[in-house]
C-alpha atoms as a printed R data frame, in Angstrom:
    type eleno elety resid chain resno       x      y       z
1   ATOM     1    CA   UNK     A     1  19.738 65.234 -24.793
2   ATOM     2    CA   UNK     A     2  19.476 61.816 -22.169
3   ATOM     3    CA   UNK     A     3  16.629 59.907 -22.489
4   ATOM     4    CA   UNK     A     4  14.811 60.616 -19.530
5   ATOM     5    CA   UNK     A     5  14.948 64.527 -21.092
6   ATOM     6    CA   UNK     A     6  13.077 62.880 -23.814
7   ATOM     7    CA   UNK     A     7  10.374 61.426 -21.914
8   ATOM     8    CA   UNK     A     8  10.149 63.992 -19.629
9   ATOM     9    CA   UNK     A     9   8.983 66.429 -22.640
10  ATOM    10    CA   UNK     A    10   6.749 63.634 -24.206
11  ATOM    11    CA   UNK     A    11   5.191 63.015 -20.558
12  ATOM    12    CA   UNK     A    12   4.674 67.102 -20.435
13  ATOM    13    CA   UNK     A    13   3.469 67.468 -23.491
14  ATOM    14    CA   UNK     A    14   1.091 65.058 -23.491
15  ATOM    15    CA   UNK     A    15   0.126 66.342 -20.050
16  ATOM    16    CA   UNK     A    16  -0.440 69.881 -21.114
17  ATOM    17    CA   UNK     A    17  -2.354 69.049 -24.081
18  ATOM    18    CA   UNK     A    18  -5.504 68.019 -22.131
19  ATOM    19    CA   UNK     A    19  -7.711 70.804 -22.060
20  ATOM    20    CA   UNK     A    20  -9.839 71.823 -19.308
21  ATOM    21    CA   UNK     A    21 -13.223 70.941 -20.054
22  ATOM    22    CA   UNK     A    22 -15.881 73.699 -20.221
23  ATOM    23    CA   UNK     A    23 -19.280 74.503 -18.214
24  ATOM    24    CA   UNK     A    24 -21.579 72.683 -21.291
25  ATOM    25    CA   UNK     A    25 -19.024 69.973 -21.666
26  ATOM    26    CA   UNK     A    26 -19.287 69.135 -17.955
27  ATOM    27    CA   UNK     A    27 -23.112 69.160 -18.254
28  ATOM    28    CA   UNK     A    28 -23.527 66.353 -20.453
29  ATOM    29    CA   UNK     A    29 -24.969 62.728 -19.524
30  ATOM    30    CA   UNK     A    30 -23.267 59.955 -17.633
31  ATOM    31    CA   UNK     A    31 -20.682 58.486 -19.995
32  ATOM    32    CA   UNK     A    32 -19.440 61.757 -20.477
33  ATOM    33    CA   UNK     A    33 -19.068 62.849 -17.110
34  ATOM    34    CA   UNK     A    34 -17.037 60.325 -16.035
35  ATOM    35    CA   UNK     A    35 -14.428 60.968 -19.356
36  ATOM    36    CA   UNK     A    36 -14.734 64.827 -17.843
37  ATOM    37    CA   UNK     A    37 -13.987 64.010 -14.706
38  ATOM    38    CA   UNK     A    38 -10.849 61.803 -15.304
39  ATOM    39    CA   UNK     A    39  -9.740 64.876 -18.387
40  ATOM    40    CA   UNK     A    40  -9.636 67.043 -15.593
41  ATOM    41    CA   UNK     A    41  -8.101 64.705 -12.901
42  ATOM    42    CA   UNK     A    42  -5.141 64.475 -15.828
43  ATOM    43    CA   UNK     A    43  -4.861 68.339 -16.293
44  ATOM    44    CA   UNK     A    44  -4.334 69.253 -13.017
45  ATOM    45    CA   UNK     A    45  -2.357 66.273 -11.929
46  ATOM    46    CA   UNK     A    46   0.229 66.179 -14.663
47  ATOM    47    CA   UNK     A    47   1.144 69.508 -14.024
48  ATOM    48    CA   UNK     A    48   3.385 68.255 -11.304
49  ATOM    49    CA   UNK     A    49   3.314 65.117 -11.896
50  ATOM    50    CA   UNK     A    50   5.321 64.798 -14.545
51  ATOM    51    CA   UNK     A    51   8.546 67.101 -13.505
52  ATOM    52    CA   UNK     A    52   7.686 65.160 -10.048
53  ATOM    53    CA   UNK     A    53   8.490 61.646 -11.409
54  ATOM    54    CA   UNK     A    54  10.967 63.508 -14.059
55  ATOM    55    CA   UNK     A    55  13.148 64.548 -10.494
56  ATOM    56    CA   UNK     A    56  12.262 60.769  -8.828
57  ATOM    57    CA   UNK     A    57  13.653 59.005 -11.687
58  ATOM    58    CA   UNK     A    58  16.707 60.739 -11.990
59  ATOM    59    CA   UNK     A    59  16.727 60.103  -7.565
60  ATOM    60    CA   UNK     A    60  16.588 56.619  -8.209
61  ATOM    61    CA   UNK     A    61  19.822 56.667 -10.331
62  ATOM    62    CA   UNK     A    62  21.261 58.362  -7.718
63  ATOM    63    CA   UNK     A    63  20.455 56.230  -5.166
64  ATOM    64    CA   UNK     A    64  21.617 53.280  -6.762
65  ATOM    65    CA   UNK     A    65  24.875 54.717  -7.562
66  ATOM    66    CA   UNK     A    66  25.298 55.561  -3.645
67  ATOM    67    CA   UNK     A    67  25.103 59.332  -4.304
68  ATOM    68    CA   UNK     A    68  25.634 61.213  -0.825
69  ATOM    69    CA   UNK     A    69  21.731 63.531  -0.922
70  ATOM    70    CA   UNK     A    70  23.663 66.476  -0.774
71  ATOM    71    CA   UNK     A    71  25.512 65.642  -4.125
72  ATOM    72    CA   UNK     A    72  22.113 64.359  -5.577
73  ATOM    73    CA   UNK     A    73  20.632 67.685  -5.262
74  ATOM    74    CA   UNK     A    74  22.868 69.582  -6.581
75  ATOM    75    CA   UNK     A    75  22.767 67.286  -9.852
76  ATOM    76    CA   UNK     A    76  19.069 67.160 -10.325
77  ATOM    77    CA   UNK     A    77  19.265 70.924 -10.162
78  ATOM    78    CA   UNK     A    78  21.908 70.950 -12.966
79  ATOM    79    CA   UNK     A    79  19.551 68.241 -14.652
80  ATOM    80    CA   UNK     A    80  16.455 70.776 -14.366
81  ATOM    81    CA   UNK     A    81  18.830 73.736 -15.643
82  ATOM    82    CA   UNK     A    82  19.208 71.985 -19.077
83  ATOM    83    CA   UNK     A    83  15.617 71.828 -19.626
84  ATOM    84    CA   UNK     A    84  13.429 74.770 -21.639
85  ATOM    85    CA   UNK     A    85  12.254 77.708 -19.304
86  ATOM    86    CA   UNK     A    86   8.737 76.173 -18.215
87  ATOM    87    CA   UNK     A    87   9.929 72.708 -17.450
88  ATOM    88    CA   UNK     A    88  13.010 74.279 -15.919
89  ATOM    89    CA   UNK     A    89  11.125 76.185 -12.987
90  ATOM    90    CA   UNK     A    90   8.947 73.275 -12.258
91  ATOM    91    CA   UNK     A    91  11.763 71.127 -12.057
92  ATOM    92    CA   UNK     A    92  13.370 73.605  -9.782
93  ATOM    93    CA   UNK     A    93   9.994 74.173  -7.659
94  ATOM    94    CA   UNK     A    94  10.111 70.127  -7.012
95  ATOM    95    CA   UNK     A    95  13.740 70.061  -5.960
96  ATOM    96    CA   UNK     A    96  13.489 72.828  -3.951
97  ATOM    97    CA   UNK     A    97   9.946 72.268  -2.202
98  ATOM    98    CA   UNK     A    98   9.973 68.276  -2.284
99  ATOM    99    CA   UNK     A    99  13.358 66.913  -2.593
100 ATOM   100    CA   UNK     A   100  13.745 65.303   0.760
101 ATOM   101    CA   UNK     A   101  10.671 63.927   1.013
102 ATOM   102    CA   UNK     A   102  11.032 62.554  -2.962
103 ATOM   103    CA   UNK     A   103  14.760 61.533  -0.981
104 ATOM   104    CA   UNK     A   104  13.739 59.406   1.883
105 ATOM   105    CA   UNK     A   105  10.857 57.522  -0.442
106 ATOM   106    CA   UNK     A   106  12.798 56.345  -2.972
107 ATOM   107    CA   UNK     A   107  15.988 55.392  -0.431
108 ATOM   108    CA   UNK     A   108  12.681 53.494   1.038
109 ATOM   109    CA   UNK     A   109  12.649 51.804  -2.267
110 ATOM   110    CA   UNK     A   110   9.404 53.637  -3.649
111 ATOM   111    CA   UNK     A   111   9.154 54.037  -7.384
112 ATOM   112    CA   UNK     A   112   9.100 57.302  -9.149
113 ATOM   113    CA   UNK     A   113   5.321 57.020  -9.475
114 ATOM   114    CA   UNK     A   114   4.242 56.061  -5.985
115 ATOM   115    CA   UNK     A   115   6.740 58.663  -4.121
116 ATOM   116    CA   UNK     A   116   5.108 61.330  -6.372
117 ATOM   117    CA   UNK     A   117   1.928 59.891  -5.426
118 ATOM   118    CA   UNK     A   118   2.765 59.458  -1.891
119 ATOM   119    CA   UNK     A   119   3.459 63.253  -1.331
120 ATOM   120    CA   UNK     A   120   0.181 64.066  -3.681
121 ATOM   121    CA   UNK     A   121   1.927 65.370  -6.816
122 ATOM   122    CA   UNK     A   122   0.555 62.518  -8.353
């Protein structure tokens, strides 16, 4: 398994093991509101998030190594086939809903993390 396979699992799993907070938990004081608030920021981000800057990083590579985007595409796609069942269909929902915008911001030199945040996955 490559090392961005790696980190894409640790980045998942650490994204999916937030838990949505509950009604009492969000009724607490202050402090604790504002740890709620960011807990569920982080849920519902990562979800896409993660496979988002999973597909942008491997983009980069791509870029670099003057891939034609046609090519690219069809390699992330083989990329999110070698992944477990879960990751593989939100892999697959990113390349197939987001890839050319993903595309034209990292050719514009974006990193992973701000294209993904530039088309709100982020």
């Amino acid at each position: 398994m490559s090392a961005k396979v790696i980190i894409f699992f640790a980045l998942l799993g650490t994204a999916l093991a937030f838990k949505t907070p509950s009604e009492d938990e969000e009724n607490r004081v202050s402090s604790d509101e504002s740890q709620l608030q960011f807990r569920k920021e982080v849920t519902t981000m990562n979800v896409l998030c993660t496979p988002c800057k999973f597909v942008a990083g491997l983009l980069v590579d791509f870029v670099q190594n003057d891939e034609p985007k046609d090519t690219a595409k069809g390699l992330v796609r083989s990329e999110c086939n070698k992944l477990p069942i879960g990751a593989r269909q939100l892999c697959k929902k990113i390349v197939d809903n987001y890839f050319d915008y993903l595309w034209g911001k990292i050719v514009a030199g974006l990193s992973p993390q701000y294209a993904c945040k530039a088309i709100k996955l982020c």
